[in-house]
N, C-alpha and C positions, 0 to 999 in steps of 0.2 A: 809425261802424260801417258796414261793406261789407255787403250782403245782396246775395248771389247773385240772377241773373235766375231759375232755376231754382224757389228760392222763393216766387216771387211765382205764378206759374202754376200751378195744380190739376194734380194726378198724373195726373187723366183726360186730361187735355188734353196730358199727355207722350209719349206712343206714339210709339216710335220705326216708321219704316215697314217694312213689311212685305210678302216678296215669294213668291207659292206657287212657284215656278221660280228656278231658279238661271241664272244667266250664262252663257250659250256659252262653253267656252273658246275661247280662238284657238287656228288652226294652228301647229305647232311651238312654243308655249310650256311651258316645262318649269316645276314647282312651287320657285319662289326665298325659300329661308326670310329672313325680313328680320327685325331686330331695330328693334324703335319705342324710342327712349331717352324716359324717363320724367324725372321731373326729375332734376339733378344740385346736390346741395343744395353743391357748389366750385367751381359756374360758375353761380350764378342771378341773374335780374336782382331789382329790388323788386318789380318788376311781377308778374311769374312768382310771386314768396314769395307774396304777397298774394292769388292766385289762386288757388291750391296750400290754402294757411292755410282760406280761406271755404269752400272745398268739402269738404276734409276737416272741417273744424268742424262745416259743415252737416250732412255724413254721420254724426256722433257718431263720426269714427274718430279725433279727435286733441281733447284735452281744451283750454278756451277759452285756459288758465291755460299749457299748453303754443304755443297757437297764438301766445299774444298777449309770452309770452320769446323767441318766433323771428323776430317782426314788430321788437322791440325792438332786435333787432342791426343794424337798418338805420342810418343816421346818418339825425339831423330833415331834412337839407338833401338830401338823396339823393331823401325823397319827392317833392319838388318839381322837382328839376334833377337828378337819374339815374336817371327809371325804368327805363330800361330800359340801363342799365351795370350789367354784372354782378359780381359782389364772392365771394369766399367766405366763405359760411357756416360752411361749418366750422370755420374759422381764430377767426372773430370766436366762435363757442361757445367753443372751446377757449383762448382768449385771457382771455372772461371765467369760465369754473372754473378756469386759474391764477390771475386774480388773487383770488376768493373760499380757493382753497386756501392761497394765499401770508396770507393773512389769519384760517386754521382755522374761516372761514364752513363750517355746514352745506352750506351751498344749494351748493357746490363737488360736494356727491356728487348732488343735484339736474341741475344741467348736464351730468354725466357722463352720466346715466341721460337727459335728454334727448338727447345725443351719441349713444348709442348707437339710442336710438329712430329717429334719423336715416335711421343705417344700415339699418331694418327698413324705412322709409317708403320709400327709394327704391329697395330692391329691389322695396318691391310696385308702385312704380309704372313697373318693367318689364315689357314685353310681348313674346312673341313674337307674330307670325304671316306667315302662307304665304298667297303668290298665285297663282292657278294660271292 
């Protein structure tokens, strides 16, 4: 089992730093909105899922039983010799609720409903922001 560094460290001792003044602008820079891309669960590596998985777990924002069917679609050998080659995820979800469908398993509307949670994780894990 992974346990975040984050973890391990008392919340007192997390403080991000803090500044009473803002940053001079420079001369002639105008405000450039920029898009941060968040993960993309059809381009991730294991390494990235794995990362992704412990911190939402830890946050209580993705259930273990969900964490631990998205860590599943890795191949055994990938952990070892591809962490950081990336695969699509989504293919491999979709892949296996065809074949539970193809078989009138339950767990096919399960996958689905994971599938689609997908979609909600990595819109939240887009961000904008502006530099000025």
């Amino acid at each position: 089992m992974q346990i975040s560094i984050y973890s391990a460290v008392p919340a007192s001792q997390l403080k991000p730093p803090s500044r009473t003044e803002g940053a001079p602008a420079m001369p002639g820079a105008e405000a450039k909105p920029t898009l941060r891309k968040g993960i993309d669960f059809s381009h991730v590596t294991p390494r990235q899922l794995l990362a992704y998985v412990d911190e939402q777990e830890a946050s209580g924002a993705l259930d273990p039983l969900e964490g631990s069917s998205l860590l599943f679609q890795v191949p055994s050998g990938d952990w070892e010799s591809a962490l950081d080659v990336p695969f699509n995820l989504r293919d491999r979800l979709n892949g296996t609720m065809a074949f539970y469908k193809d078989r009138g398993d339950p767990l096919a509307a399960w996958y689905a409903g994971l599938i689609n949670r997908l979609d909600a994780m990595e819109a939240q894990s887009l961000g904008v922001d502006v530099f000025a």
